[in-house]
N, CA, C and O atoms as CSV, one atom per row, in Angstrom:
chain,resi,resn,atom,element,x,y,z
A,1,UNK,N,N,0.823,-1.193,0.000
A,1,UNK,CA,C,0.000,0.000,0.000
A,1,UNK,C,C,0.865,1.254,0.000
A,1,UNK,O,O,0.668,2.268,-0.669
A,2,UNK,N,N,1.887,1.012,0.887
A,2,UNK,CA,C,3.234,2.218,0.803
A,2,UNK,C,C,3.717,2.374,-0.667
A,2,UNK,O,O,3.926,3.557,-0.935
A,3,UNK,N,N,3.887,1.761,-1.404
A,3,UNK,CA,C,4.380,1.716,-2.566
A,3,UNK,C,C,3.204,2.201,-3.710
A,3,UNK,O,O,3.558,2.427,-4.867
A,4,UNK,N,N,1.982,2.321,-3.350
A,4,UNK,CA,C,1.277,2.469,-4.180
A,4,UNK,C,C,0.695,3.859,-4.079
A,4,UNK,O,O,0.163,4.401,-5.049
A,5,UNK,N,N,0.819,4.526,-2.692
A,5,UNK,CA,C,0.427,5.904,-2.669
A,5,UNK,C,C,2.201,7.005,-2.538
A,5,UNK,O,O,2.314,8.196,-2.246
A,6,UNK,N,N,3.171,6.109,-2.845
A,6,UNK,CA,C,4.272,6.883,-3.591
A,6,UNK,C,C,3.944,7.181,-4.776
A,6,UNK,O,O,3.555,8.342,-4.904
A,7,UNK,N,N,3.960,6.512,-5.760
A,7,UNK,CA,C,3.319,6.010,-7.047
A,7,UNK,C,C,2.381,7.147,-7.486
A,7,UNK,O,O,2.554,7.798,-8.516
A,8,UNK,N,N,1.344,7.336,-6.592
A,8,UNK,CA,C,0.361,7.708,-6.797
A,8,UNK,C,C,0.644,9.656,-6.528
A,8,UNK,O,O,0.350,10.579,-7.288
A,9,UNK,N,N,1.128,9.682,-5.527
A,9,UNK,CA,C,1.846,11.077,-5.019
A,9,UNK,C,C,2.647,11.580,-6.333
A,9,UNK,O,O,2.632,12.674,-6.896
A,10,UNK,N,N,3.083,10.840,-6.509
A,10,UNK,CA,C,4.702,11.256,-7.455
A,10,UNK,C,C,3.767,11.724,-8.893
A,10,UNK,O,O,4.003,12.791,-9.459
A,11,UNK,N,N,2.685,10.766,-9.378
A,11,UNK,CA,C,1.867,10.899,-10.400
A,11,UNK,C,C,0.951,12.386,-10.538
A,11,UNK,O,O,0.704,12.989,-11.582
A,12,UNK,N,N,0.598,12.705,-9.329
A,12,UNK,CA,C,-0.191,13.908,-8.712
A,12,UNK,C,C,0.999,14.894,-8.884
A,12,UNK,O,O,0.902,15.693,-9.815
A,13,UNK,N,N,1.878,14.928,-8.267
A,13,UNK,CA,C,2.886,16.453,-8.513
A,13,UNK,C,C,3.667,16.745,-9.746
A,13,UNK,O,O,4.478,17.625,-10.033
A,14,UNK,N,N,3.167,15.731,-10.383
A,14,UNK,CA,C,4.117,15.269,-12.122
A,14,UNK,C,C,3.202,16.277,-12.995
A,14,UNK,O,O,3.528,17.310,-13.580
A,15,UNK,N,N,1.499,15.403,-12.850
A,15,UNK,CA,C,0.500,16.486,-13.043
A,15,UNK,C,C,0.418,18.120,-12.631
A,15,UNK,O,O,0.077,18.935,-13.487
A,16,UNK,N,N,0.734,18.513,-11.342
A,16,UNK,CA,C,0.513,19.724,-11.255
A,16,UNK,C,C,1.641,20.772,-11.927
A,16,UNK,O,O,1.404,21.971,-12.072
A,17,UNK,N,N,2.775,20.200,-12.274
A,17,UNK,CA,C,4.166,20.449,-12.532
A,17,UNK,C,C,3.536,20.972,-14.124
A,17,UNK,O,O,3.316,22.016,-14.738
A,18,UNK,N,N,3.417,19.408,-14.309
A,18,UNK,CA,C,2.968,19.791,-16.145
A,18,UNK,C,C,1.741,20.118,-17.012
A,18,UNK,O,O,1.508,19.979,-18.213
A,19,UNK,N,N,0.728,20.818,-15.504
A,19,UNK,CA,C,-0.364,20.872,-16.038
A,19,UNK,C,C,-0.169,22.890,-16.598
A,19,UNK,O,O,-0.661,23.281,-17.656
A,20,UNK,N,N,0.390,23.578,-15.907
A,20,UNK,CA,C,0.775,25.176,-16.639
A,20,UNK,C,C,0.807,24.823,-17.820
A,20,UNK,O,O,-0.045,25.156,-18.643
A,21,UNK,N,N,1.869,24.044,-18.078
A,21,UNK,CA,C,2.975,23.954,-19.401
A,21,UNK,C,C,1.913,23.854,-20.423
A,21,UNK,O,O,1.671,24.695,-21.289
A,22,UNK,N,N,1.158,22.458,-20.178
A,22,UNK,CA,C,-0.285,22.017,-20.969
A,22,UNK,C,C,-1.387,22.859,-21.258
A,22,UNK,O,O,-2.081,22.859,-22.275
A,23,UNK,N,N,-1.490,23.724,-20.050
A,23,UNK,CA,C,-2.284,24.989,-20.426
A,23,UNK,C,C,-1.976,26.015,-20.839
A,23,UNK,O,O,-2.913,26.813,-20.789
A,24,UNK,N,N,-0.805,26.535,-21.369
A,24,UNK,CA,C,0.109,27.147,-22.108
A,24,UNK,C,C,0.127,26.783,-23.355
A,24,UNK,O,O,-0.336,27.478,-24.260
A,25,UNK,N,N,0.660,25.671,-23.512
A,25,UNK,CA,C,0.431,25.265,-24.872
A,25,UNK,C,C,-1.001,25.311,-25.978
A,25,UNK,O,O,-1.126,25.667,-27.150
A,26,UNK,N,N,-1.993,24.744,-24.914
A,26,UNK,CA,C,-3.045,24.958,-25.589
A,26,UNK,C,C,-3.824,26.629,-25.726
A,26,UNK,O,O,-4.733,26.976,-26.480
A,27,UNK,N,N,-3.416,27.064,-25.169
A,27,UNK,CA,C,-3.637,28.726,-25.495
A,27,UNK,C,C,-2.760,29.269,-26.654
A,27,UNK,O,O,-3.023,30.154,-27.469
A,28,UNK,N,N,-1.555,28.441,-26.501
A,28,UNK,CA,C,-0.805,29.030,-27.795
A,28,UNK,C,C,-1.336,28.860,-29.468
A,28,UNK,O,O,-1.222,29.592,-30.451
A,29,UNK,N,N,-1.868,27.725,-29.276
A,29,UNK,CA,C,-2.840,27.058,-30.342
A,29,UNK,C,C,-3.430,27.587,-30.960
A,29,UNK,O,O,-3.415,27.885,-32.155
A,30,UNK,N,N,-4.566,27.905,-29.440
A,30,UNK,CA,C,-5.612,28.286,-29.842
A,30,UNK,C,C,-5.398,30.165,-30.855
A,30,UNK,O,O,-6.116,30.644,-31.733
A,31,UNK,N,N,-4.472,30.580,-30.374
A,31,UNK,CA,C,-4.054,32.419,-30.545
A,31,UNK,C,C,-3.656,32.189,-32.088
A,31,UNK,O,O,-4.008,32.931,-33.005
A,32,UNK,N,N,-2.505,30.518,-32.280
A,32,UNK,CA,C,-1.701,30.730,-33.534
A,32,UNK,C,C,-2.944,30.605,-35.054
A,32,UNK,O,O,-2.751,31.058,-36.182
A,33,UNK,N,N,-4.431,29.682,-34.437
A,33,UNK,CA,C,-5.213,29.605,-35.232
A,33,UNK,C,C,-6.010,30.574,-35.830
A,33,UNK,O,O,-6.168,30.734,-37.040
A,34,UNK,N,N,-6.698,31.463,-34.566
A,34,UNK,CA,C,-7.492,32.745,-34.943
A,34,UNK,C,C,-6.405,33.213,-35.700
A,34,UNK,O,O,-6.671,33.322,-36.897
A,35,UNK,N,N,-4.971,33.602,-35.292
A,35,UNK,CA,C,-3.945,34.694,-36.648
A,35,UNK,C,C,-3.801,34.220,-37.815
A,35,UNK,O,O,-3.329,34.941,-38.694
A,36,UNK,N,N,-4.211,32.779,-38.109
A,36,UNK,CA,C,-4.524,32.290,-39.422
A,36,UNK,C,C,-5.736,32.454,-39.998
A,36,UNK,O,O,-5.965,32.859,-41.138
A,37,UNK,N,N,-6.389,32.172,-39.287
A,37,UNK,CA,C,-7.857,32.804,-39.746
A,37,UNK,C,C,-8.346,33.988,-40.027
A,37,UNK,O,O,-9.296,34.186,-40.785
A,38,UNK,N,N,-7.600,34.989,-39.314
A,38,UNK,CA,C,-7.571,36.224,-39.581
A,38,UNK,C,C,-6.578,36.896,-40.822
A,38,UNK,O,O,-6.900,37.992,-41.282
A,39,UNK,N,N,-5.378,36.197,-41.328
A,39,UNK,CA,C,-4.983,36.568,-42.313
A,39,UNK,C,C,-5.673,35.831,-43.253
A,39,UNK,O,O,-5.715,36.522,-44.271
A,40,UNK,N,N,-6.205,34.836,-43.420
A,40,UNK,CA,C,-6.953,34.570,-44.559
A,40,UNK,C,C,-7.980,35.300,-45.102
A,40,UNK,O,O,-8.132,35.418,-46.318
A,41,UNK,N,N,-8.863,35.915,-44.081
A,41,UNK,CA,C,-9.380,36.700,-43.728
A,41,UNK,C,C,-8.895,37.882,-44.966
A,41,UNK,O,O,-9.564,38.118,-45.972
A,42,UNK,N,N,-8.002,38.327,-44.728
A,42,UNK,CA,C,-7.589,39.641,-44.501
A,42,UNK,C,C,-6.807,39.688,-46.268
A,42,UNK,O,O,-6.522,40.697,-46.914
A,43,UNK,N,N,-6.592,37.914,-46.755
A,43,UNK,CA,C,-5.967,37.875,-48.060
A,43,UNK,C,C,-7.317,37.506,-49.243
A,43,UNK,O,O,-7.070,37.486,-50.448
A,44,UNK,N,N,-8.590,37.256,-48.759
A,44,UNK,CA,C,-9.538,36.768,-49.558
A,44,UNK,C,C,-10.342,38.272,-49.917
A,44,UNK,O,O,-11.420,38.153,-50.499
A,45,UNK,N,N,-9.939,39.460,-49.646
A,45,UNK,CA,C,-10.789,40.549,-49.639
A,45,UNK,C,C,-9.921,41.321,-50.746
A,45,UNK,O,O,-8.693,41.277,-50.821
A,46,UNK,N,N,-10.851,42.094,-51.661
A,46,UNK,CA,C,-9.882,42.847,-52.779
A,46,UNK,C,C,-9.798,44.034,-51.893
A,46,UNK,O,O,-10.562,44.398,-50.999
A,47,UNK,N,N,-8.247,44.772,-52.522
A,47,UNK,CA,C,-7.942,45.937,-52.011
A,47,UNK,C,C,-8.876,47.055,-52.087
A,47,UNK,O,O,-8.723,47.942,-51.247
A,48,UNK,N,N,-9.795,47.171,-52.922
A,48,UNK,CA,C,-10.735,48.254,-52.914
A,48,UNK,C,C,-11.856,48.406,-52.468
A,48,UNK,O,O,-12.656,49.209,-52.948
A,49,UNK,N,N,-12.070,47.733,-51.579
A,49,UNK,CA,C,-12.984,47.646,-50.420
A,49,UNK,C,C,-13.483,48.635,-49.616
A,49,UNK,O,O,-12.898,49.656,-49.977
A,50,UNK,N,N,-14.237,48.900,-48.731
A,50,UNK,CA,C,-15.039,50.110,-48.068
A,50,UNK,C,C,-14.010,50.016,-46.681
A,50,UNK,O,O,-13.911,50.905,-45.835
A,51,UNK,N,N,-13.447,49.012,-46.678
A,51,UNK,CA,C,-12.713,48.962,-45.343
A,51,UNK,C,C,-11.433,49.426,-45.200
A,51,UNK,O,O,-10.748,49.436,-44.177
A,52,UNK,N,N,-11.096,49.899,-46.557
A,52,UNK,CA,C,-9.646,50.407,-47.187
A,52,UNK,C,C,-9.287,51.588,-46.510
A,52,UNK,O,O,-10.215,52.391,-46.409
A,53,UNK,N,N,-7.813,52.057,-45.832
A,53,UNK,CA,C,-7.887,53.348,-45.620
A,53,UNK,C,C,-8.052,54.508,-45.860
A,53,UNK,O,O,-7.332,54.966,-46.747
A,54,UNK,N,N,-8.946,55.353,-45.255
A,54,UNK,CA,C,-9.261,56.746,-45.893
A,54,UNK,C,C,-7.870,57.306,-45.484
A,54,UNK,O,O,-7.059,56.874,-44.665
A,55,UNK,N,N,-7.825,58.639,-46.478
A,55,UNK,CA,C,-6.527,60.143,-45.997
A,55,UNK,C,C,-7.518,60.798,-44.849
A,55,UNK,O,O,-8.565,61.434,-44.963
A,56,UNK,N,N,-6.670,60.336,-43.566
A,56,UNK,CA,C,-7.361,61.582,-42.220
A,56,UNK,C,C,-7.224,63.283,-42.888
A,56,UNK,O,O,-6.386,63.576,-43.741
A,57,UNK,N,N,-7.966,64.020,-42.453
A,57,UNK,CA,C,-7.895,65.108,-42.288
A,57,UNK,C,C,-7.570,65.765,-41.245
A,57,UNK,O,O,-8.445,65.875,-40.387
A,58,UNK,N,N,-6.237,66.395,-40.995
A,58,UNK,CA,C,-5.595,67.491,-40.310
A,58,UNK,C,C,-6.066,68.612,-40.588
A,58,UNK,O,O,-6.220,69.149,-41.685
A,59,UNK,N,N,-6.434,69.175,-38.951
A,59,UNK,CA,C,-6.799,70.874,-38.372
A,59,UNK,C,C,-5.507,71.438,-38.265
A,59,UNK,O,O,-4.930,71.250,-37.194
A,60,UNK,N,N,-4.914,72.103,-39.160
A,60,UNK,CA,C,-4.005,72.745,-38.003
A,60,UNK,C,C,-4.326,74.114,-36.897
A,60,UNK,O,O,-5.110,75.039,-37.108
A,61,UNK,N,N,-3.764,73.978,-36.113
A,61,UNK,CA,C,-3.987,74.890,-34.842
A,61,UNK,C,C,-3.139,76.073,-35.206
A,61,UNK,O,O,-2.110,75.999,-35.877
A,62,UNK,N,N,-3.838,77.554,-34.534
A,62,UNK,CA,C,-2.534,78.578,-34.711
A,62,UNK,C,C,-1.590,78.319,-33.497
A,62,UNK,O,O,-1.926,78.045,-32.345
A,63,UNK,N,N,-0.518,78.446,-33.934
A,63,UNK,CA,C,0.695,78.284,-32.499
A,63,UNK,C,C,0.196,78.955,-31.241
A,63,UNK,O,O,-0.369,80.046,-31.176
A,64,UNK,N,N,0.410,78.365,-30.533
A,64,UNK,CA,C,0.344,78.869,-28.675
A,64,UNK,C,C,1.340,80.012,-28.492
A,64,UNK,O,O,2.448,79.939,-29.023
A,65,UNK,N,N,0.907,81.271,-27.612
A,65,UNK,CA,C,2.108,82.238,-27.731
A,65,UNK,C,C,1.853,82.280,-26.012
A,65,UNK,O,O,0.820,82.405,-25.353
A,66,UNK,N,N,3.547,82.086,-25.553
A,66,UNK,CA,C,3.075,81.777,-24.141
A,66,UNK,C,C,3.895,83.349,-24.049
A,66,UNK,O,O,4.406,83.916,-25.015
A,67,UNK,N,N,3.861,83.922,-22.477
A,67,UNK,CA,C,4.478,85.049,-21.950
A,67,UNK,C,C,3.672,86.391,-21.648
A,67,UNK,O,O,2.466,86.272,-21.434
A,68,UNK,N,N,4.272,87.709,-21.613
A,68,UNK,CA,C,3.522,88.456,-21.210
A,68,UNK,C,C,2.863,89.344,-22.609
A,68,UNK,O,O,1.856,90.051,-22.634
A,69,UNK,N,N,3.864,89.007,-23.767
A,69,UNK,CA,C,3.360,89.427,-24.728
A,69,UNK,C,C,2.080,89.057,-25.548
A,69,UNK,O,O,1.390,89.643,-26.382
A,70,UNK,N,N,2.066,87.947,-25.005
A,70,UNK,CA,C,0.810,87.276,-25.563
A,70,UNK,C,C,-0.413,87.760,-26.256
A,70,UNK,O,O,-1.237,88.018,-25.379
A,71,UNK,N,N,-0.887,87.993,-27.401
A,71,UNK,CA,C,-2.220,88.586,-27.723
A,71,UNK,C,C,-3.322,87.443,-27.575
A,71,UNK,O,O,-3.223,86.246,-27.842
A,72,UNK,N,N,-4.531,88.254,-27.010
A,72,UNK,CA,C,-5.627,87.350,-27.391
A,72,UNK,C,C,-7.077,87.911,-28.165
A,72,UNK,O,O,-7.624,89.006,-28.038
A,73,UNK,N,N,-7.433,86.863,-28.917
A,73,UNK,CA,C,-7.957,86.832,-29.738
A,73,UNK,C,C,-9.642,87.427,-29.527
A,73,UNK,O,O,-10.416,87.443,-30.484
């Protein structure tokens, strides 16, 4: 019976040891699949699409005039 709950101990901390690793791995999986799916994604669509980037439009601001000279507007 001594010999069988060594056995059994040793089997249990083997598990907890390599159960991270196992759940690591399978998260890695799971991340490396969606980024395949998502570039396929991303290669089955023509470039001229509605999702294509627009040119932002820039405000420019008048410069800040700091000091005592300062005018305001």
């Amino acid at each position: 019976m001594n010999t069988f709950l060594s056995y059994l101990s040793t089997a249990v901390l083997f598990a907890l040891v390599l159960l991270p690793a196992l759940v690591g791995a399978a998260r890695e999986r799971r991340i490396d699949r969606a980024l395949r799916e998502a570039e396929r994604g991303r290669a089955a669509k023509p470039p001229g699409t509605a999702d294509a980037a627009r040119p932002v439009r820039v405000t420019r601001r008048p410069p800040v005039r700091h000091g005592a000279k300062a005018q305001r507007a």
